[in-house]
Residue, then its C-alpha position, 0 to 999 in steps of 0.5 A: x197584271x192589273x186586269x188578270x187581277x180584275x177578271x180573278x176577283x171579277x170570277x171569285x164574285x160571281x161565283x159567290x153571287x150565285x151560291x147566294x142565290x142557289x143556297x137561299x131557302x124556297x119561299x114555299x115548297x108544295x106537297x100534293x095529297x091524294x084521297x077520296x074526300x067524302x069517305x071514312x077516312x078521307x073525311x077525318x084526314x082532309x081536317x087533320x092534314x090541313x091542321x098539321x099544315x098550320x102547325x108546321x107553318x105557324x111553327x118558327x123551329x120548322x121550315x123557318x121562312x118556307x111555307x108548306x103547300x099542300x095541294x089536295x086532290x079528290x080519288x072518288x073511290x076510282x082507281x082511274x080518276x084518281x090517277x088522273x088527279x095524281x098526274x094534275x098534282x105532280x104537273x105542280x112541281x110537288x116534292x113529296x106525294x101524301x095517300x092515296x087511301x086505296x090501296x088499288x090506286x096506291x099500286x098505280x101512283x107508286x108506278x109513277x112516283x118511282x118513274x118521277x122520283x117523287x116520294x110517295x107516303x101512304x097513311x091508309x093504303x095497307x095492302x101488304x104487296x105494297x113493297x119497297x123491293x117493288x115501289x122504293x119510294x112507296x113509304x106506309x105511315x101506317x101498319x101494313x095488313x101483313x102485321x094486321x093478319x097476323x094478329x088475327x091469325x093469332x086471334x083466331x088460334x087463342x080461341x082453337x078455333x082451325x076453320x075459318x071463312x074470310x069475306x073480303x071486297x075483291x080488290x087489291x086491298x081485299x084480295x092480297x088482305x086475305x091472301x096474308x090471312x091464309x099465310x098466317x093461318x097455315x103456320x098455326x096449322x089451321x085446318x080449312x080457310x073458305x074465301x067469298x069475296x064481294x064485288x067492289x061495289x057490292x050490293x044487298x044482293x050480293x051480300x045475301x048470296x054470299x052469306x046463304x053460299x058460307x051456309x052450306x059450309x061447316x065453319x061459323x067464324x067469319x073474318x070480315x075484311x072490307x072496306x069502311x062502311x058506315x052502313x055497317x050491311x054486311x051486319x045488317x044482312x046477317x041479323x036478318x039472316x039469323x046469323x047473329x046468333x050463338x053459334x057464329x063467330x065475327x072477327x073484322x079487321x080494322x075497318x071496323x073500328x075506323x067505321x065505329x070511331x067515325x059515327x057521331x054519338x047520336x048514331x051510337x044505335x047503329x052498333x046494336x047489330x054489332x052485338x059480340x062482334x071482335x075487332x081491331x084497331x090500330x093501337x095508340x098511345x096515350x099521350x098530352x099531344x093526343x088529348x089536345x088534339x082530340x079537343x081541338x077537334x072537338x072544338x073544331x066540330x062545335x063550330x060546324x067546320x068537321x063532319x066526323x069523328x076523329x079516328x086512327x087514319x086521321x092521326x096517321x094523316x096529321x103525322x105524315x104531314x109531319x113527317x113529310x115536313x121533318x124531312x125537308x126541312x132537314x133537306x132544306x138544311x143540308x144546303x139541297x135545292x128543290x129542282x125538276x128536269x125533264x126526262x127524255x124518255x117523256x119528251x120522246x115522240x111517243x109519249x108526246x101525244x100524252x102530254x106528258x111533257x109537264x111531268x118533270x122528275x125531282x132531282x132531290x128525290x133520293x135525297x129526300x127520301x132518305x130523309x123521309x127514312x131516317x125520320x125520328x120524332x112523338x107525333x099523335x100515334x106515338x114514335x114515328x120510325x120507320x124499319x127496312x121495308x119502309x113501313x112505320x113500326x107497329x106499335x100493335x093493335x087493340x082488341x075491341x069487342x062490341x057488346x050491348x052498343x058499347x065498345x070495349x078493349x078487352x087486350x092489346x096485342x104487340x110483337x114483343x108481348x102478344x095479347x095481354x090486358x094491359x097496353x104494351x107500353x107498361x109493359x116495357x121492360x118487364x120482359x123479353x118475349x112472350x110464349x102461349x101461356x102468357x097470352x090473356x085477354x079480357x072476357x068477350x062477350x059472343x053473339x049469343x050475348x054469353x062469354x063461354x066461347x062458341x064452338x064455331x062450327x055445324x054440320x055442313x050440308x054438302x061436305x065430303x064426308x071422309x072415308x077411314x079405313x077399318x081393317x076388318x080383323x078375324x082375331x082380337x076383335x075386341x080391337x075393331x070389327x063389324x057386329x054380324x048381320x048388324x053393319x055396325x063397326x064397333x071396338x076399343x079403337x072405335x070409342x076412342x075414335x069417336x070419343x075424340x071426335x068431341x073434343x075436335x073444335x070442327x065438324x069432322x064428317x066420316x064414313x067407315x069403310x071395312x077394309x079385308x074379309x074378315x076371315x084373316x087378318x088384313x095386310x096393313x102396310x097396304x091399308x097404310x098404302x091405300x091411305x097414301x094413294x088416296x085410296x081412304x082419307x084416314x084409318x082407325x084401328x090398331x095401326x102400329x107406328x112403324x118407321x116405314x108407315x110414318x113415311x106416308x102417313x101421318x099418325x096421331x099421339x098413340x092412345x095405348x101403349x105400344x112396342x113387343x113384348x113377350x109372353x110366357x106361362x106363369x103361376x104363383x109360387x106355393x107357400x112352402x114350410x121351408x121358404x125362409x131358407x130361400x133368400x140365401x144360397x147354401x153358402x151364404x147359410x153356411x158362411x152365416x152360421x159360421x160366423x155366429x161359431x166364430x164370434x161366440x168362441x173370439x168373444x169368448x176368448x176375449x171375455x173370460x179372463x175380464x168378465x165373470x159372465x163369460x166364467x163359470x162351470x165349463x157348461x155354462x160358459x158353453x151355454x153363455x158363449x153360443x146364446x151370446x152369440x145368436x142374441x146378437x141377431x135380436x139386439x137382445x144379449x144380456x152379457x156385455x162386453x168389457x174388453x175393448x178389443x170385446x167391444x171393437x169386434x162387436x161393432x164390426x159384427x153388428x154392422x155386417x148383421x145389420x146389412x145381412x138382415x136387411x138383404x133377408x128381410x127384403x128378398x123374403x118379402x119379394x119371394x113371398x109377394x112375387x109370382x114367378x114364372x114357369x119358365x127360365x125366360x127372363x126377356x127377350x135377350x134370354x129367348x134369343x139365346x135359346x132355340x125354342x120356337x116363338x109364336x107370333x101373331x099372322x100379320x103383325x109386323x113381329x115377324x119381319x123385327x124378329x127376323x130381320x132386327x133381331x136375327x132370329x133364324x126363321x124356322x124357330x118363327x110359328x104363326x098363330x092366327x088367333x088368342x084360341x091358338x096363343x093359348x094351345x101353343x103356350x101349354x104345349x109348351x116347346x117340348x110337345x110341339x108348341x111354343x116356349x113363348x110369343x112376341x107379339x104387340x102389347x095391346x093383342x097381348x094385354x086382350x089376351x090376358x083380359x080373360x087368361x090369367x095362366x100367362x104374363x108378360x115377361x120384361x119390358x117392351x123393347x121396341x119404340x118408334x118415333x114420329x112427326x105430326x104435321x097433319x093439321x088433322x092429325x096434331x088435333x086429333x092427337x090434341x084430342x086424345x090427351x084431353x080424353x086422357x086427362x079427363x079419365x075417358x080413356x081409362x074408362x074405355x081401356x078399362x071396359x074392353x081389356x079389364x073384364x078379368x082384371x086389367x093385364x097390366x097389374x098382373x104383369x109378372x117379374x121374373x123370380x128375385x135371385x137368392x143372395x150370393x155369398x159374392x154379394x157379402x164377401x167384402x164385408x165378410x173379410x172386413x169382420x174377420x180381418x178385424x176379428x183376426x187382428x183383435x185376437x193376434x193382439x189378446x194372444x200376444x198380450x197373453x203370451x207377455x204376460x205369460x212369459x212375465x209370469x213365467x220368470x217370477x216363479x223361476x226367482x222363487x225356485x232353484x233350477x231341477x235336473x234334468x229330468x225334472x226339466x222335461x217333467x216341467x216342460x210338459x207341465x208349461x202347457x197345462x200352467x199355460x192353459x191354468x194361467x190362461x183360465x186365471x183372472x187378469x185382475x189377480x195377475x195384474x194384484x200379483x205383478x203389482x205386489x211382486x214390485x213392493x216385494x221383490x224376492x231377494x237373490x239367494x246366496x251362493x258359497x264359494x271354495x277356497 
């Protein structure tokens, strides 16, 4: 039992033994760093590398104990060597790759790093298919050119400008650049996007071939993709070619401003063939961490030991070191080991002719790598994360203009925000998204030393012109025709077209081709077919838009008011001595005047016994009670109503006067101001219920609506081929072998009417269709006929063709205003003669109780008759009655009251014994 107890104690020891062994931090941990060191970017990231090195190593809260190693190793622009140098690298067991710069070389070490596990970190390469699906331990420290292309892209839509040229060096770099240009520029509808790509290791010569080839093309903004040159000769040639001029345009890339941040300031003059030239630079935030930097440096190059200026790339390079080192630090922390094994598949007889057999993989590496992604901290360029695809979130882009050999930030651009003049930052919190109105950027100054922007766009020498399509009509010509012996297309359509064309950023070269005889009208579903068929390129004329046409076409925003519309003989109704009676029916005059009787006799019964106006001699009161009563309508009474019941009935027949005068006043004046038609044809509805022929033009697509839609039996259906004929078959009229109307599209019928003025349009058009742009041609065309609206050119031109009569459109005619219907007003009819009715019940059952207390008062003071006397006072009741009635209720109200201060006594009876 004593020796089992020694060997367990002897295991617990060396176990633990070696976990000390295996859990002690590395004394040093190598990084491998790949780039070309004379270069643009590899002059100012060789310094700034070595410099984050030494922080990291001179900062104990960082791989405290551990030295960061890093081993460079020199590209020199070659794809080749620099894998060469790569694999020399990787043989010294590095756990993490920083660079290349290239992009082509970035393609083939990230081959290598996945097959080696080594994570790979690119602070330059920003060729976009550069992807994490493709290389998983490919991680960019800066932003991508897929972001970079898509800002440009925006750039270049800000300024409207839809064709474009891109120059870009024929690599992978330059090639896949422009490739995301392209992609973006189709999603803002961009018309033409020209590629001239330049060799590798392009020349003068092939400079100036390329520019004398962009030439003969119609674009002048140029988007320059390269890489960084200080030479700066694709400027340079174009300023000798004269292309620096006001009429191009130079957008470029980010290569630019890395070029320009690198020149000393002694070379400042090399900015002078920049003049109006717009570029991007990768945006960084101001920060204290930058500033210090930013004089270390300078202090670094006033002891001779820097040959550059610092520029973007330099900070991404610092920053990735940091990165680099964040993560192993964090995998050093974790407890993980830094071990290489071999790999079968180098050690096969195959692979070991290569000697490969030095190349070890990284067992650490996913590890590390996840490291690397979950990376969080401030560097130089700001907040260092990374997002799903493995690239470091943009933090947008400056927009810089060079004008007079100054740099200027003229907006910033960020995904959330898009261009604004002001950085993106400050803008945090201040809203959400952002849409096209709220983009702005500073004044830019163009080649031609002017801010107004250029038009970007000339002639091209060899351009295709397109061929449109005219229809050749043989009636309504004022639409489209060809002047006779001339060979020149002229018409409304034609001025609209060419209009337009002025208002398009771009060159659009055409030819019109006449399509028809001339001697009828041509079929335009076929014209619309040829367009299909690329038969013609596009068409002009009076091209419906009809849901089977927009099906294999694509038609602009309609420059004319559109849809079917029926027209019909009209003519101005006469004055006439009796046209005041027209507002109202018979029975609304009849029920009119009826009322006025009715008020004057209630309103008199319900004055005469309380108002001495309304007493008198039996003709007067006459004259009172009807002259009381028509004065009402003027507000002009002079009697006043003193009974309350008086006055109730006179509220209720003012407001019924007030609507009835209203109603009158307003239909008179729509009588007197309104044509009216000849016909009893109120629309197309009231046609249809008809079975009169209806006209319509040979061609037009009225005919199948009419008789496919709208079911009209084709043998009601007349052809007319020409306005002449339209005008014949209206005045005949459908009783004498014309037409009681025609259904035609509104622009023939508003040409129509331009020189008649004995027809009208009846209704409303009453057929619209719908239709998508997806033409890049067709959205600006149709761009460009709103901006010829809105700038009063189109009237101008509507007017000059369908107004030599007065435009059409103002005569348009309403049908004829119905008179008012006694069912319009019966509602308020019986509301006042309810309360008319209700108000004299009360007076005559007031009357009657008055009576009646009359009545038993002179009884007291009479004995009871016989008889005869009875029935002699019984027909004497009703003439008291109608006497009682005539008396005032003042002195019958005196005698009631007198009849109770002294009654009459009883008289006494005698009685027999």
């Amino acid at each position: 039992m004593k020796h089992l107890g020694f060997l367990s104690f002897l295991m617990v020891w060396v176990v633990s033994q070696s976990c000390l062994v295996g859990c002690k931090k590395p004394a040093s941990v190598n990084i491998g760093a790949i780039f070309t060191f004379d270069s643009v970017i590899g002059r100012a990231a060789k310094p700034a590398m070595e410099a984050a090195v030494s922080d990291i190593n001179g900062t104990p809260t960082i791989l405290n104990g551990t030295r960061l190693n890093l081993i460079k190793a020199d590209a020199n622009c070659n794809a080749f060597l620099g894998s060469v140098e790569a694999y020399q690298v990787i043989e010294q067991e590095v756990v993490a790759f920083i660079g290349p710069q290239s992009s082509s070389i970035a393609h083939m070490i990230s081959s290598i790093a996945n097959g080696l596990q080594v994570p790979l970190v690119s602070y330059a390469a920003t060729d976009p298919s550069l992807s994490a699906k493709q290389f998983p331990f490919f991680v960019r420290t800066v932003q991508s050119d897929s972001n970079q292309m898509n800002v440009m892209a925006s750039l270049v839509d800000f300024y409207g400008w839809k064709e474009v040229i891109g120059i870009y060096v024929d690599d992978d770099y330059g090639r896949n650049g422009i490739s995301a240009l392209n992609d973006e520029l189709d999603k803002r509808m961009a018309k033409t996007f020209y590629k001239l790509p330049l060799p590798l290791n392009f020349t003068q010569t092939d400079i100036v071939a390329l520019l004398e080839e962009s030439k003969l093309l119609g674009p002048r903004v140029y988007v320059v993709h390269v890489n960084p040159d200080p030479q700066l000769r694709i400027f340079s040639t174009a300023e000798e070619l004269q292309m620096m001029t006001g009429d191009y345009v130079w957008f470029a890339t980010d290569w630019l401003s890395t070029t320009i941040d690198s020149f000393a300031p002694v070379n400042r003059t090399a900015l002078l063939v920049l003049q109006g030239v717009v570029g991007l630079r990768q945006h960084i935030p101001e920060s204290n961490q930058k500033k210090d930097f930013m004089a270390r440096w300078r202090k670094m190059q006033q002891k001779g030991l820097l040959r550059s200026e610092l520029n973007t790339y330099g900070l991404c390079a610092y920053d990735t070191v940091w990165t680099v080192a964040h993560s192993i630090d964090k995998y050093i922390n974790d407890g993980n080991n830094f071990t290489f094994s071999s790999s079968d598949k180098l050690n096969d007889t195959k692979t070991s002719e290569m000697h490969l057999k030095k190349l070890k993989v990284f067992d650490g590496g996913a590890i590390l790598l996840e490291h690397i992604m979950n990376t969080s901290f401030s560097g130089l360029t700001g907040e260092v994360r990374f997002g799903l695809d493995r690239n470091i979130l943009t933090s947008g882009y400056d927009v810089i203009n060079i004008d007079k050999m100054v740099v200027h930030t003229v907006g910033y651009w960020s995904d959330i925000f898009g261009f604004s003049v002001s950085p993106p930052e400050t803008l945090r919190g201040t809203k959400k998204g952002h849409s096209v109105l709220d983009q702005k950027l500073g004044s830019v100054t163009w080649p031609s030393g002017n801010t107004q922007r250029p038009r970007g766009w000339v002639i091209a020498e060899d351009e295709r012109p397109l061929r449109v399509g005219v229809p050749y009509r043989a009636s309504f010509v004022d639409f489209v025709t060809e002047l006779n012996g001339t060979h020149k297309i002229t018409g409304y359509c034609i001025d609209v077209f060419t209009e337009a064309l002025k208002f398009i950023p771009y060159n659009v070269p055409y030819k019109f081709e006449l399509f028809g005889d001339g001697r009828s009208n041509p079929n335009y579903n076929r014209l619309i077919q040829m367009i299909a068929d690329d038969v013609f390129d596009a068409a002009v004329g009076d091209i419906a838009i009809v849901k089977n046409r927009t099906k294999m076409v694509d038609f602009s925003q309609p420059y004319i008011t559109t849809g079917l519309v029926v027209v019909a003989p009209i003519h101005n109704t006469k004055s006439s001595a009796w046209v005041f009676l027209k507002p109202f029916t018979a029975d609304m005059w009849c029920m009119t005047a009826g009322g006025f009787c009715i008020i004057a006799v209630v309103i008199w019964i319900l004055e005469h016994r309380v108002n001495d106006e309304f007493r008198g001699p039996p003709r007067r009161q006459l004259m009172t009670m009807f002259m009381f009563s028509i004065s009402t309508l003027f507000k002009t009474n002079q009697e006043v109503t003193v009974s309350s019941l008086g006055r109730l009935v006179m509220v209720v027949w003012l407001f019924l006067l007030m609507v009835v005068t209203s109603s009158y006043t307003a239909n008179l004046t729509s009588i007197l101001t309104v044509q009216q038609l000849s016909s009893p044809i109120t629309g197309i509805d009231s046609l249809i219920a008809n079975r009169w022929p209806i006209g319509y033009q040979v061609g037009s697509f009225a005919y199948g609506y009419l008789s496919e839609t709208l079911n009209i039996h084709k043998s009601r259906l007349v052809k007319l081929h020409s306005p002449e004929e339209y005008e014949t078959a209206l005045r005949l009229g459908p009783d004498n072998g014309g037409v009681a109307a025609i259904v035609d599209e509104l622009p023939y019928v508003e040409l129509f009417l331009s020189k008649r003025t004995d027809f009208g349009i009846i209704g409303q058009p009453f057929t619209k269709s719908g239709w998508d742009l997806d033409s890049a041609l067709a959205i600006d065309m149709s761009t460009a006929i709103l901006r010829l609206s809105e700038s009063g050119k189109l009237q101008e031109i509507h007017a000059r063709w369908f107004c030599k009569m007065g435009c059409p459109g103002e005569r348009r005619r309403r049908s004829e205003p119905n008179q008012l219907h006694l069912a319009s007003f019966w509602g308020l009819y019986l509301l006042c003669g309810a309360i008319t009715l209700a108000a004299l019940l009360i007076f005559i059952l007031r009357l009657v109780r008055q009576y009646a207390r009359y009545t038993r008062r002179q009884m007291k003071l009479s004995r009871p008759s016989s008889s005869v006397q009875t029935t002699t006072r019984f027909s004497q009741v009703i003439f008291n009655f109608f006497d009682f009635i005539d008396e005032k209720e003042e002195a019958i109200k005196k005698m009631f009251v007198q009849c109770e201060i002294n009654p009459v006594p009883e008289t006494p009876t005698s009685s027999t014994a």
